[in-house]
C-alpha positions in Angstrom: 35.8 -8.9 8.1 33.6 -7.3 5.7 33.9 -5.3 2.6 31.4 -2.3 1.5 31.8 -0.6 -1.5 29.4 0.8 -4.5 27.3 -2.0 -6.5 27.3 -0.8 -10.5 26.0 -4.3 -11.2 21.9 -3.3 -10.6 21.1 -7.2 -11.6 22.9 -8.4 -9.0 21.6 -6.2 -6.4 18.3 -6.4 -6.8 18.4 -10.5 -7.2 19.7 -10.0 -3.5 17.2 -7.6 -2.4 14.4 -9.5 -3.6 15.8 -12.8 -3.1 15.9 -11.9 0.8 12.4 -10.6 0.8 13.6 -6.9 0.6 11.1 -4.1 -0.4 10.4 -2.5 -4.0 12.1 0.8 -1.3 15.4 -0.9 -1.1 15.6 -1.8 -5.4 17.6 0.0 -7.9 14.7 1.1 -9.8 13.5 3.1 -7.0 15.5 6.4 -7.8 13.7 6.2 -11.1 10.7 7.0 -9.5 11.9 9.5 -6.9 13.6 11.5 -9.2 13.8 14.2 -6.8 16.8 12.6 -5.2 19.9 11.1 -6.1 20.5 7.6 -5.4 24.0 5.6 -4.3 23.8 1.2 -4.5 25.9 0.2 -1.4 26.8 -3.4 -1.1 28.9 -5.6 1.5 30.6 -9.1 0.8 32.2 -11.3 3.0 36.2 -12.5 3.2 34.6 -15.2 -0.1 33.1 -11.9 -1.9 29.4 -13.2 -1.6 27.3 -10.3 -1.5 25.6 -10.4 2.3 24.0 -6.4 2.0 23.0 -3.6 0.0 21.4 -0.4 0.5 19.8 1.8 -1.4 21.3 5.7 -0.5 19.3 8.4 -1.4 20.7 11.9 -1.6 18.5 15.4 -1.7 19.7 19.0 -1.1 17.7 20.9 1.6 17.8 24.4 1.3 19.9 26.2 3.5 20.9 22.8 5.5 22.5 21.0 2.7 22.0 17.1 2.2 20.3 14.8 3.6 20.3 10.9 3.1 17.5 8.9 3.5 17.5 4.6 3.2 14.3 3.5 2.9 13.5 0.8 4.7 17.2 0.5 6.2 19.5 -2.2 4.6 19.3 -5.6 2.9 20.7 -8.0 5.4 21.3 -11.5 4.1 22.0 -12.7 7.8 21.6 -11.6 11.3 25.2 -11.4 11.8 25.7 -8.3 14.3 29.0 -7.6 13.6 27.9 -7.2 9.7 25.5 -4.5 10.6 27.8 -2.6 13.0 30.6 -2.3 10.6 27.9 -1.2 8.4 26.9 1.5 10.3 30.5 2.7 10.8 31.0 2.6 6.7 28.3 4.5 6.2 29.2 7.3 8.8 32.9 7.5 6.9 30.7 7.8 3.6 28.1 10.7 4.9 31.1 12.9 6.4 32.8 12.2 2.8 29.5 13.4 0.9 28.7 16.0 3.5 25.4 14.9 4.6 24.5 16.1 7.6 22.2 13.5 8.9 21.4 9.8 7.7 17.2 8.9 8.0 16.2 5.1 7.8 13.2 3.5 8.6 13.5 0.1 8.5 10.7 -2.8 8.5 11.6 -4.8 11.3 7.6 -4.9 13.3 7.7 -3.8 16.7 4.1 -4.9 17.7 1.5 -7.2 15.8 -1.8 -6.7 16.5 -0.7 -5.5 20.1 1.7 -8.3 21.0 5.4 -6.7 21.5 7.8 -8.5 18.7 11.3 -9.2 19.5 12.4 -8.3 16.1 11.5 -4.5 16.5 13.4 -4.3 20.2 16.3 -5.8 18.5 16.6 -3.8 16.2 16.1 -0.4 17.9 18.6 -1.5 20.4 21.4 -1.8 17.1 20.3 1.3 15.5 20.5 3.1 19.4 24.1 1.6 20.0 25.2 2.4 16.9 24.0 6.6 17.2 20.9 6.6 15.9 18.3 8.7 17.4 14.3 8.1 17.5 12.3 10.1 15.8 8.8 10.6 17.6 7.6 13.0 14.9 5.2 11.1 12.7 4.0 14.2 10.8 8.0 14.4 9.8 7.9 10.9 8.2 10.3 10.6 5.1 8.1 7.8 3.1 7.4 4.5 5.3 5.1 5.1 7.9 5.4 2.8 11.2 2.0 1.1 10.7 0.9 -0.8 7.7 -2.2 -3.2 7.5 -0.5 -6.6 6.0 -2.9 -9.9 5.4 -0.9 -13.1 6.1 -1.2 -15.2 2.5 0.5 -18.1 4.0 0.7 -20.3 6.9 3.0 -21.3 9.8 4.7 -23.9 7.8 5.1 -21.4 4.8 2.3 -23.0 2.6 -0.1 -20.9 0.9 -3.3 -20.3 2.1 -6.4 -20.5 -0.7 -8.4 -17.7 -1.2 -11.4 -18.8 -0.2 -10.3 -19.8 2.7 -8.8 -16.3 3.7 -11.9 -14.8 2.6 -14.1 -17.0 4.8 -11.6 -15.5 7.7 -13.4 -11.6 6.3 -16.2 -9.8 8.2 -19.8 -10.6 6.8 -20.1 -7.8 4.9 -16.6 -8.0 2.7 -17.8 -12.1 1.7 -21.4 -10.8 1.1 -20.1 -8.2 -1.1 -17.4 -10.2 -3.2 -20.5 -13.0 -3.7 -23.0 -10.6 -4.9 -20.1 -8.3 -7.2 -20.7 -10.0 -9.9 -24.2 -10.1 -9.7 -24.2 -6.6 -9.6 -22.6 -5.6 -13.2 -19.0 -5.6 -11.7 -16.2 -7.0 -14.0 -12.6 -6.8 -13.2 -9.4 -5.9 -15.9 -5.8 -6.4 -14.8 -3.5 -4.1 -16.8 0.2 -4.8 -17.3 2.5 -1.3 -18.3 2.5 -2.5 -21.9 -1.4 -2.0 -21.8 -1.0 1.1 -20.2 0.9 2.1 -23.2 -0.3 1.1 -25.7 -4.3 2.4 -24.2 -3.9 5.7 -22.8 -8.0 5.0 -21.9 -6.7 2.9 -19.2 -4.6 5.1 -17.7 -7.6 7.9 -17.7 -10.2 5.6 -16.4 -7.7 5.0 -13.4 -7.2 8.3 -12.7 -10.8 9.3 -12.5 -11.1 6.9 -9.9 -7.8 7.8 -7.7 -9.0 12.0 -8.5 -12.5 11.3 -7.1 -11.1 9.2 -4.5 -8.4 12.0 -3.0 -11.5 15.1 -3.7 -13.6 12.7 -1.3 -11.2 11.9 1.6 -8.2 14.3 0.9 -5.7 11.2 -0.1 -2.2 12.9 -1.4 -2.8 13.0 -5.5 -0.6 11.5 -7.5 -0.7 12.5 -10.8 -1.1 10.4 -14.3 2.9 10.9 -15.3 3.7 9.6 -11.7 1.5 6.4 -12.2 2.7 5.6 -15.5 6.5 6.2 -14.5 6.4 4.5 -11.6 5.1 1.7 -13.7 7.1 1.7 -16.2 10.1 1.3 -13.9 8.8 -1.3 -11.8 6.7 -2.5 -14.9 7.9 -6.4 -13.9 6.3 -6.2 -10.3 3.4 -3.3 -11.2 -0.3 -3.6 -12.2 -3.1 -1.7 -12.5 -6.9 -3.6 -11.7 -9.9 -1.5 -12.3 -13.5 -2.5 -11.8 -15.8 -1.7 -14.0 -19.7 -0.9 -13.7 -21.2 -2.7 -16.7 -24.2 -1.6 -17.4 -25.5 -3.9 -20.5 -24.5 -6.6 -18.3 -26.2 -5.6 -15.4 -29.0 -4.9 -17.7 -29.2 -8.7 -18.8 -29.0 -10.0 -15.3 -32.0 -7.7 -14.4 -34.1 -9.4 -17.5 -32.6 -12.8 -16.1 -34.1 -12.4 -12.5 -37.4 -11.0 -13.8 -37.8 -14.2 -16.0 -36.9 -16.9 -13.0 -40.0 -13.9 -11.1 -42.2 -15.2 -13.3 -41.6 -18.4 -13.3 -42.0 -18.3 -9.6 -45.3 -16.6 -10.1 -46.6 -19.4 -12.3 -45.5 -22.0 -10.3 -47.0 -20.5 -6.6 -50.7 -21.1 -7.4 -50.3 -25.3 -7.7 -46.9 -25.7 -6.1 -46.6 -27.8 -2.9 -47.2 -26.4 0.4 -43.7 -27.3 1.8 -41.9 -25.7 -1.1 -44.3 -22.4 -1.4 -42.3 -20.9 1.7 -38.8 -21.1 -0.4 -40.3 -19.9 -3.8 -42.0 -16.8 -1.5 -38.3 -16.4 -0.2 -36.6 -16.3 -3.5 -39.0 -13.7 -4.6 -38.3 -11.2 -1.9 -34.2 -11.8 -2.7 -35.7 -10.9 -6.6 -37.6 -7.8 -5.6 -34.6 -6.4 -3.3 -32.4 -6.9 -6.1 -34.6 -5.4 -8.6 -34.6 -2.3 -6.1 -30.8 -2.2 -5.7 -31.1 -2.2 -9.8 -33.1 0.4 -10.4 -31.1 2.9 -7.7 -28.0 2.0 -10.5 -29.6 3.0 -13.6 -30.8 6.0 -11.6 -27.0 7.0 -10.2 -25.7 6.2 -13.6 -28.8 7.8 -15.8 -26.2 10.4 -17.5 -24.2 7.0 -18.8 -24.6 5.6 -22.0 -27.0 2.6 -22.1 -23.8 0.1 -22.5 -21.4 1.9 -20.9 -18.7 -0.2 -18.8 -17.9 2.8 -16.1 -14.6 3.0 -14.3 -15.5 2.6 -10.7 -12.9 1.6 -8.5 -9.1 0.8 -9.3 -6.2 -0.3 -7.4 -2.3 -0.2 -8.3 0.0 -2.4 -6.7 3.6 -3.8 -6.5 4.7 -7.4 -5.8 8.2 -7.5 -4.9 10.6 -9.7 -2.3 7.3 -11.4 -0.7 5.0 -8.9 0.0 2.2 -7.3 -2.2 2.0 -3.1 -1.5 -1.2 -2.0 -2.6 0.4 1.7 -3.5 -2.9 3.0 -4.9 -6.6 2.2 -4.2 -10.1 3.8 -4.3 -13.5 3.7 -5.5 -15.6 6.3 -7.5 -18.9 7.7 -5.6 -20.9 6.4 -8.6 -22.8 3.3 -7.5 -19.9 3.2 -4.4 -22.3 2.3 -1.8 -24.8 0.0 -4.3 -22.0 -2.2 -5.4 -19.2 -2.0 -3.0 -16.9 -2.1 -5.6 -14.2 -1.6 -2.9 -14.3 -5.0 -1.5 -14.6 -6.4 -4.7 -11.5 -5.2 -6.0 -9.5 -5.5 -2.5 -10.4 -9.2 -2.9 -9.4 -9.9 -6.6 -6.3 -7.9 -5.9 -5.3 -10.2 -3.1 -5.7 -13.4 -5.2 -3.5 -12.4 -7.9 -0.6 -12.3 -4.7 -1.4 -15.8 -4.0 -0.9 -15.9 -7.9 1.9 -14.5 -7.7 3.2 -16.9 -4.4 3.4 -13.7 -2.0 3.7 -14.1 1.8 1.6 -10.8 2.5 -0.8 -8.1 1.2 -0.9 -5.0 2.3 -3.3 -2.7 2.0 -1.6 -0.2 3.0 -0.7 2.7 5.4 -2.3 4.1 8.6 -2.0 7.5 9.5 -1.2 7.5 13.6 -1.2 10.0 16.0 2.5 10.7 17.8 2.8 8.0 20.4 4.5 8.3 23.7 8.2 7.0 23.7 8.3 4.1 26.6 10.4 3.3 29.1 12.8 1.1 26.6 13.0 4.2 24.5 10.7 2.5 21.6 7.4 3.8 20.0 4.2 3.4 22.0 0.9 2.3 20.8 0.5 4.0 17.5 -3.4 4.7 17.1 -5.0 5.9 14.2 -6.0 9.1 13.6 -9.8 10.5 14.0 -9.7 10.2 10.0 -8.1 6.8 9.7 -9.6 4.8 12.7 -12.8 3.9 10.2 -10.4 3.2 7.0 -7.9 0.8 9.2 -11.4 -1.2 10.6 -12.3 -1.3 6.6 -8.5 -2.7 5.7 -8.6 -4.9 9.1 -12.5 -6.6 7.5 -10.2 -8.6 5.4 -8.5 -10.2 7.9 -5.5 -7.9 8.1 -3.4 -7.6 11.0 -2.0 -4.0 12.4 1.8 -3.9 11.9 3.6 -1.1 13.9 7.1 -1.1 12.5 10.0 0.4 14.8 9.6 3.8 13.8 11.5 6.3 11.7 15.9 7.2 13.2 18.4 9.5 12.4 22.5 9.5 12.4 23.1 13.2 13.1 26.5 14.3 11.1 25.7 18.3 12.1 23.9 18.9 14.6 23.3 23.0 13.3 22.4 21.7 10.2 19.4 19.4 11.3 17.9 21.6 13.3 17.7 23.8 10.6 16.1 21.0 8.8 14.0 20.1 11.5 13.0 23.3 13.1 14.1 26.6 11.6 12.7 25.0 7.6 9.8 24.0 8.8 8.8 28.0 10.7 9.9 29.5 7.7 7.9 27.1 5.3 5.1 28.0 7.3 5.7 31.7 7.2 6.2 31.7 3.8 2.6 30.1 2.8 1.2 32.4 5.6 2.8 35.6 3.3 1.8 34.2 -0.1 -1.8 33.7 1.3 -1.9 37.5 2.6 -0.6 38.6 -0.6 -3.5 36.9 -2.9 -6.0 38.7 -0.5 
């Protein structure tokens, strides 16, 4: 027998949710962020009153349909105890009538494939969520927040010992190792920024943003703006931090003078050296001259730039929270993008601050997926990405990350008028609406 009521101690819960590898989703710092909505902690305990699972509620009023409740990620379940999660399920529905929500939306992160191969854990729980009146939802364009396929990089073994980071990076393509080992070499320094930094250096917060607006005019990534970032860190600020790479150009200016010093050394040394050791010295000039070529296309790209100038030129936010390290935000700058490859240079730093941090996974985040066919079991099919994404999920997949494809979004219909107003009619009328206000500034 179980007993669910509302959690008003927010310690407690989210020690629970993090302690069983919950998402930064399922917290009570959440609603913080998505201030839009309005947020109910629901908690279970057994006949002893231990706590065995919460759920974060959210609550926003649709136009015309009325509310609708979302739970992100579905709820915090301490054990697999099926019973638990059917009574649950039954709460809840007592609690929407009582609210007057007319439909319940979860998405929760139990994978249904990796890498291809079907995973019990997804099947399981479709087949609880089905019993218990849940209905798919095949609409991926409709997605609340999670989307059903998220690139995750394993940071530790079978036996649950962490992998090092060289290791992991040996396991990237050629091109991500190349461009970490050369980074540095290159003028790239990295800064990790905590939200008390953030405060007290507005600078930081700017330089950030000039990479994340650059990076959303270049491949039309949803903008968030700088009051988001700096709220959603300040609410999360114990799991939240911002890394930015910089483009130093002094320093790339000294390792320039460097290489051309060990060039002429070479040069001086060529005209008695041995013959079995001219072939090396000859090689180790042609690595000098392509660098020096590489150099000079940067001080031309960054010619309106201060001599000394440390540029801003790619920066990453991200959340480590119940096991798993969500890269929220990420991009590079087109300045010196392709010279430096700043991206994998950050990716990789960012990844060794959740071994740090004694993660299980990194993600780097979301694919967008065309709608997949519904099989014969009633699950998702093969989500694929996209015509936009297929080229960004083989970049995320170069470090070794495998392609999750979580169960999918469902819905507990209270009223069944209600949601297909939300579903169908809002949508039309949304759409007619733009259509008018576009007309009208002709």
């Amino acid at each position: 027998m179980y007993n669910f009521r509302i959690e008003t101690d927010t310690e407690k819960f989210d020690k629970f949710v993090e302690e069983n590898k919950g998402s930064y989703l399922q917290c009570s710092s959440w609603p913080k962020v998505k201030t839009a909505w309005n947020s109910f902690l629901y908690a279970g305990y057994d006949e002893e009153e231990n706590l065995v699972l919460t759920a974060l509620v959210l609550e926003r009023k649709i136009p015309v349909a009325g509310k609708i409740w979302y739970i992100s990620c579905g709820p915090v379940v301490s054990t697999e105890d099926e019973n638990l999660t059917d009574s649950f399920w039954t709460y809840i529905s007592g609690q929407m009538k009582s609210h007057g929500a007319f439909c319940l939306i979860t998405d929760p992160l139990a994978p249904l494939r990796i890498e291809g191969e079907e995973n019990e854990v997804g099947l399981k729980m479709h087949e609880s969520l089905i019993k218990n009146g849940f209905i798919l939802n095949p609409d991926i364009d409709t997605y609340t927040y999670k989307h059903p396929v998220q690139t995750m990089i394993p940071l530790k073994d079978a036996e649950g010992n962490q992998i090092p980071a060289d290791k992991i990076l040996k396991g990237c393509e050629k091109g991500v190792r190349y461009s970490v080992r050369v980074g540095a070499s290159r003028g790239l320094t990295l800064k990790r920024y905590l939200y008390e930094d953030v405060v007290s250096n507005p600078k930081i917060l700017d330089e950030f943003m000039s990479v994340m607006e650059d990076t959303s005019d270049r491949n039309s990534f949803a903008a968030r703006n700088a009051d988001y970032i700096q709220n959603l860190m300040k609410n999360l600020s114990k799991y939240t931090d911002i890394m930015i790479v910089y483009y130093d150009k002094k320093l790339d200016r000294e390792l320039e003078e460097e290489r051309q010093k060990r060039k002429e050394e070479i040069l001086s040394l060529l005209p008695t050296a041995p013959q079995k050791k001219i072939r090396g010295l000859q090689d180790e000039l042609d690595v000098i001259q392509k660098n020096t070529q590489s150099y000079n296309q940067r001080v031309s790209e960054t010619s309106d730039y201060l001599e000394d100038d440390k540029i801003a030129v790619a920066g990453g936010l991200t959340i480590r929270f119940g096991g798993v390290a969500s890269c929220i935000f990420g991009g590079t700058r087109n300045i010196v993008r392709n010279n430096t490859r700043s991206s994998h240079f950050l990716n990789y730093w960012r990844m060794c601050e959740s071994i740090d941090e004694g993660m299980d996974f990194h993600d780097l985040g979301y694919v967008l997926v065309k709608n997949p066919e519904i099989l014969e079991n009633g699950t998702l099919g093969v989500m694929e990405p996209v015509e936009n994404f297929v080229g960004i999920c083989d970049f995320k997949k170069s470090f070794g990350a495998k392609y999750y494809e979580f169960v999918g979004e469902y819905v507990l219909v209270e009223n069944k008028t209600r949601y297909w107003m939300y579903k169908e009619l809002m949508p039309k009328a949304k759409h007619t609406l733009v259509r008018i206000k576009l007309k009208l500034k002709k």
